[in-house]
C-alpha positions as CSV (number, residue, x, y, z in Angstrom):
1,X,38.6,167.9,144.9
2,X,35.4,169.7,143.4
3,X,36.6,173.2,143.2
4,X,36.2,175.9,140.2
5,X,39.0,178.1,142.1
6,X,41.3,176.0,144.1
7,X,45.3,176.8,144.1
8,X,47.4,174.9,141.2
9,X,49.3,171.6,142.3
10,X,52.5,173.0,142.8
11,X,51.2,175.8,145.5
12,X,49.3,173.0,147.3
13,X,52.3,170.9,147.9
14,X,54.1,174.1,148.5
15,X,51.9,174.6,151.4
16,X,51.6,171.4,152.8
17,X,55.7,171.3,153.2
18,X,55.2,174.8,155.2
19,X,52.5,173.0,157.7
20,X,54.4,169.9,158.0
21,X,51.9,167.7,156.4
22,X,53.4,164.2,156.2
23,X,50.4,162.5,153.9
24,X,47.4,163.1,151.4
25,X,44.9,161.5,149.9
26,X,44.3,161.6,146.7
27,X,40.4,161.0,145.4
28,X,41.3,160.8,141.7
29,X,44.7,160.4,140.2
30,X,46.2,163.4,138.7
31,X,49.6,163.8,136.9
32,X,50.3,167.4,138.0
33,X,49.9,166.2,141.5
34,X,52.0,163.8,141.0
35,X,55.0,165.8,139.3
36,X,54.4,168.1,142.7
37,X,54.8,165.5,145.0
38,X,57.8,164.5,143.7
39,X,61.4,164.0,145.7
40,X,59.1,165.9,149.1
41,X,58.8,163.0,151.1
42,X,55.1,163.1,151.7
43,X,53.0,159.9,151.4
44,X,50.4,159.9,149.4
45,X,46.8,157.2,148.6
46,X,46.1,157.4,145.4
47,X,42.5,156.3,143.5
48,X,41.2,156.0,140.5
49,X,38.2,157.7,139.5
50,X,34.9,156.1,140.8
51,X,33.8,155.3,137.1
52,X,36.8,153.2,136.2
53,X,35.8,150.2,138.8
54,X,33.6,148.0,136.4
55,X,36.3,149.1,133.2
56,X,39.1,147.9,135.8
57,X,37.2,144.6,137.0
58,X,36.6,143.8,133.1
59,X,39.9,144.1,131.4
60,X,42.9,143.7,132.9
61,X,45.0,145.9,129.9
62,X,43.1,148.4,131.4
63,X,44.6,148.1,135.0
64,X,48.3,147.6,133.3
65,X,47.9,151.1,131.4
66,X,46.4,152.8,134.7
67,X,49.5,151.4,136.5
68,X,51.8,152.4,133.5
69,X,50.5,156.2,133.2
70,X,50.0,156.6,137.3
71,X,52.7,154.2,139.4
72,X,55.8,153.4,137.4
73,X,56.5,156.8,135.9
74,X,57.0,158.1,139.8
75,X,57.1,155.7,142.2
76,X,61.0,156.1,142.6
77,X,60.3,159.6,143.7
78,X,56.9,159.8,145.2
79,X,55.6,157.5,148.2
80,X,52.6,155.9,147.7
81,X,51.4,154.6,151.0
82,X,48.4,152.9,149.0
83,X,46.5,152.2,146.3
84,X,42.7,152.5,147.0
85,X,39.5,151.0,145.1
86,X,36.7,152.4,146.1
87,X,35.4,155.1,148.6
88,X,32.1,153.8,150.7
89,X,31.2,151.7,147.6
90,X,30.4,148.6,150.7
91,X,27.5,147.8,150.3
92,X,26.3,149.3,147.0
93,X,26.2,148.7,143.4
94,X,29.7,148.7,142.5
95,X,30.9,146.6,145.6
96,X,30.9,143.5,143.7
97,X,33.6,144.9,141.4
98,X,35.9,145.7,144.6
99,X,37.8,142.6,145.6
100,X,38.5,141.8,141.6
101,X,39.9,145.0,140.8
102,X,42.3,145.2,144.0
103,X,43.3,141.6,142.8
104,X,43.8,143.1,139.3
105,X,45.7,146.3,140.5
106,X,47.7,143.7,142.8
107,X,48.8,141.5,139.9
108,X,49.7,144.6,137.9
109,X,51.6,146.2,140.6
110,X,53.3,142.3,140.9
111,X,54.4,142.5,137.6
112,X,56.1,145.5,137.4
113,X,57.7,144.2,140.6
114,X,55.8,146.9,142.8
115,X,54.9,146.2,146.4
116,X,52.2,148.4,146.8
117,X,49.4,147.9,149.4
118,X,46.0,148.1,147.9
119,X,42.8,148.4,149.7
120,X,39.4,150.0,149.5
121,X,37.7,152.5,151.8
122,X,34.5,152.1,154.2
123,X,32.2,154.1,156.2
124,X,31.0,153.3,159.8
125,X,27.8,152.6,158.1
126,X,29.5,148.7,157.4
127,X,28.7,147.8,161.2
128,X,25.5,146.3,162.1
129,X,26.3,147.0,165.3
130,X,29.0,150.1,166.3
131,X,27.9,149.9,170.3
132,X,29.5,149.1,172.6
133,X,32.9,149.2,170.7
134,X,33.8,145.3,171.9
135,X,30.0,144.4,170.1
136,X,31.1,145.5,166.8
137,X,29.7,143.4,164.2
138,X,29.4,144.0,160.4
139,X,26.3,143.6,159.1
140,X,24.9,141.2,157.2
141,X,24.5,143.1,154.0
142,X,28.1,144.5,153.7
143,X,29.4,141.2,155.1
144,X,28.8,139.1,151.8
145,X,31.2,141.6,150.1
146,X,33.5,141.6,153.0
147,X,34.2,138.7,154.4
148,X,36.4,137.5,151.2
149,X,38.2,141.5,150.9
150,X,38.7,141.2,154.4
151,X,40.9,138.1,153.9
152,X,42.7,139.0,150.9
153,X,43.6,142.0,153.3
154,X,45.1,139.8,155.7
155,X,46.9,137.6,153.1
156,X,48.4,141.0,151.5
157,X,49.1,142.6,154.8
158,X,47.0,145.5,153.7
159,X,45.0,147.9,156.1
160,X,41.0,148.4,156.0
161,X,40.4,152.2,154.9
162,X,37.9,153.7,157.4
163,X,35.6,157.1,156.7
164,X,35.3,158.0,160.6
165,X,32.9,160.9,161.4
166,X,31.7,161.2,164.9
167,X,30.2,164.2,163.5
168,X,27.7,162.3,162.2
169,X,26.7,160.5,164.9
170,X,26.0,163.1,166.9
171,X,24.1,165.1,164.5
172,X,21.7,161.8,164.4
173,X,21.0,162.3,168.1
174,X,22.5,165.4,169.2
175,X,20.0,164.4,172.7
176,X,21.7,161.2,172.7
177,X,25.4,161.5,172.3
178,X,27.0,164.7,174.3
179,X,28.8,167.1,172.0
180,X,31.4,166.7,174.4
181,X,31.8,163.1,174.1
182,X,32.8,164.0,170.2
183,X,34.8,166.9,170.9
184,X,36.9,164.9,173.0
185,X,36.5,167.4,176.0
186,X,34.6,164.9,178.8
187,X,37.6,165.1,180.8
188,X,36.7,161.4,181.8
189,X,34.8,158.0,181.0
190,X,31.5,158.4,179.2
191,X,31.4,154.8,178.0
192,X,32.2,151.9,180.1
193,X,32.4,148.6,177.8
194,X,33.7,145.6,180.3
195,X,37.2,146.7,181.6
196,X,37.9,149.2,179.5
197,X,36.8,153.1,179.4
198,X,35.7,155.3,176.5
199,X,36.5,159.4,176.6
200,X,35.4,160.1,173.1
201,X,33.5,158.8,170.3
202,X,36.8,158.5,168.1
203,X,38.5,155.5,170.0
204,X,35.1,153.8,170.5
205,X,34.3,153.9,166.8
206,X,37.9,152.7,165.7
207,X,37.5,150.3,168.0
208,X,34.2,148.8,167.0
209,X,35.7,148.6,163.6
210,X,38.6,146.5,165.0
211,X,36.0,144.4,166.9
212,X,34.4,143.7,163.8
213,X,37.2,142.9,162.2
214,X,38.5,140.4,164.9
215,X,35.2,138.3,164.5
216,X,35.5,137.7,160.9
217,X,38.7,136.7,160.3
218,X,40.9,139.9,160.4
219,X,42.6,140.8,163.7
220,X,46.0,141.4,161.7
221,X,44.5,143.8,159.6
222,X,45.0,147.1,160.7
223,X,42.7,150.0,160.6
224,X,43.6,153.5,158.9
225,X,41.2,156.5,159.0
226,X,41.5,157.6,155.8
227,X,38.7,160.7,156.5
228,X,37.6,162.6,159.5
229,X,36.7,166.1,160.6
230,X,34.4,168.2,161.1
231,X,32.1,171.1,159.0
232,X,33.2,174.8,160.1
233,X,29.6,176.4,158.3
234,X,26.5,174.9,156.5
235,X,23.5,174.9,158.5
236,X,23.7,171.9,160.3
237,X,23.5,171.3,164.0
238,X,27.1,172.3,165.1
239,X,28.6,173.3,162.1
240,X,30.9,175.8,164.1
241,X,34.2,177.2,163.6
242,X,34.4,176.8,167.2
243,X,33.2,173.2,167.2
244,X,35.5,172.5,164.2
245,X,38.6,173.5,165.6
246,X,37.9,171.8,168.9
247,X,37.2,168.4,167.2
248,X,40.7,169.0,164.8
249,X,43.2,170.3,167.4
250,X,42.0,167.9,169.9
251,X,41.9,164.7,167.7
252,X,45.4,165.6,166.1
253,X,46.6,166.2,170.4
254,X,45.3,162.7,170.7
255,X,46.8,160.9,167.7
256,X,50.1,162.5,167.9
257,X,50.5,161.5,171.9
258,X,50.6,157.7,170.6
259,X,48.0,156.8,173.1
260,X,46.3,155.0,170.9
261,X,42.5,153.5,172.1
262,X,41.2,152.0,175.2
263,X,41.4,148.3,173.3
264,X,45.0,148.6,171.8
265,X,46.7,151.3,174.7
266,X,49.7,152.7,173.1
267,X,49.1,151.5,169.4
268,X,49.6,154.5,166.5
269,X,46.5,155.1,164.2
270,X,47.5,156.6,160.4
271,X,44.7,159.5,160.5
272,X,43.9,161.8,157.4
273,X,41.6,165.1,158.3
274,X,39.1,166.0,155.3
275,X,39.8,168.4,153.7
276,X,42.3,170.5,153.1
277,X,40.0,173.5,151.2
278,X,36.6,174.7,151.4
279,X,35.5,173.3,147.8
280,X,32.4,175.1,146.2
281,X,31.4,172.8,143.9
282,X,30.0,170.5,146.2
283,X,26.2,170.8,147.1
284,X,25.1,174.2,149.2
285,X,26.0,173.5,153.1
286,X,28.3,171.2,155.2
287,X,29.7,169.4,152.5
288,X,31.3,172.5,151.1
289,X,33.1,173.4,154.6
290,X,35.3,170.8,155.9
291,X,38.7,172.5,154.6
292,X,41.2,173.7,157.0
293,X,42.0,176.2,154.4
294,X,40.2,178.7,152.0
295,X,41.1,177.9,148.4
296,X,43.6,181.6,148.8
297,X,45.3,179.4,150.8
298,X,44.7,181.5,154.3
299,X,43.1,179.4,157.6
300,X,39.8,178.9,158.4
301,X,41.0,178.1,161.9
302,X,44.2,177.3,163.3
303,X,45.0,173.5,163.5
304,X,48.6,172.7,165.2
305,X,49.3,170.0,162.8
């Protein structure tokens, strides 16, 4: 997190055991994070910094030591969910390093006979086409990286990391889509795609995703939001308090009531929110004000988590 006055380690898992908070994600690896999470049960996705990807695609000894100094020292007393390469690097300069450095963390993880999933992280901004949700396609760009990660997935029985924001969307064309429609408070359909019914922008973005999917090659790979939520300040069309707590409580009412989405009724999605604090180290405005919490630890709103 990019923070000059965030809590230590230890008070951070502290206060996720007090809120009941089952998961994290971790953006970079860190070893006093790691000592906190031990024996508490919570699942973590751990990455390794950004900068390592063309180091890790080039030497293998690299990968080993990472997996040496980050995995085997604690994974009899931490959970890691998964291993992640890569954080909206699709399409992009370092995307061609992706699929050989989740081989290469694979093989490592192998060999210390570690069954790990390991996976990378998109944004919406993969889809050529995101509307309706059955018409999601990638496009042709982030396809060519893809298409091959996609089946690895599949072989490894690995999930696709998604960056969901419907946030976004409607700050694009707040004349367009209804705040509403991303608050999840229609109250009813707001897009119809063939037989099925869309109440919010969540469930018809995961679900354009899983379309997408589907058409290359990777219906049995499953989907997990790895970010979503929504800025509380900054400057920015609907940067609310109010706006951030309806999107949070009401997308953590959804997920937990195992509805799932129009195109898979009843089917569990793994959600993370971003972020747990406010960080001030990030550029001036929305990006600074997605925590649920202040770095003293106190609410910015209440989420029932």
């Amino acid at each position: 997190m990019q923070g000059d006055n965030l809590p230590a380690p230890s008070e951070v898992i502290s206060l996720c055991k007090s809120w009941n908070i089952s998961k994290l994600r971790m953006t970079s690896p860190s070893i006093p994070v790691l000592e906190a999470l031990r024996n508490t049960g919570i699942g973590v996705i751990l990455s390794p910094y950004k900068e390592e990807l063309l180091l890790f695609a080039l030497r293998r000894s690299a990968v080993v030591s990472w997996v040496e100094t980050y995995i085997v020292p604690y994974v009899r007393s931490v959970d890691f969910r998964y291993i992640n390469i890569g954080n909206e690097d699709i399409p992009g300069d370092n995307s061609m390093y992706i699929l050989t450095v989740i081989q290469n963390v694979a093989n490592a993880l192998r060999a210390a006979n570690l069954h790990i999933p390991v996976t990378t992280t998109v944004s919406m901004e993969v889809l050529g086409t995101s509307y309706k949700p059955s018409e999601g396609v990638f496009s042709d760009k982030a396809l060519k990286v893809l298409e091959p990660i996609i089946y690895h997935l599949a072989l490894s029985k690995a999930p696709l990391l998604v960056n969901v924001y419907p946030y976004y969307a409607y700050v694009a064309e707040p004349d367009v889509v209804g705040l509403d429609y991303v608050l999840f408070t229609t109250g009813g359909v707001v897009v119809e795609d063939g037989n099925l019914g869309y109440s919010n922008m969540f469930d018809a973005m995961v679900d354009a995703m899983r379309s997408a999917l589907e058409r290359v090659g990777g219906a049995g790979v499953e989907v997990v939001v790895s970010e979503t939520g929504w800025p509380s300040f900054g400057g920015m069309t609907g940067a609310t308090i109010h706006n951030a707590k309806t999107y949070n409580n009401n997308l953590v009412k959804h997920v937990k009531s195992k509805i799932g989405t129009p195109k898979f009724p009843g089917k569990e999605i793994e959600v993370y929110l971003f972020s747990m604090f406010n960080e001030n180290l990030k550029p001036e405005g929305i990006k600074r004000n997605y925590g649920l919490f202040y770095p003293n630890m106190t609410e910015v709103y209440h989420v029932n988590l």
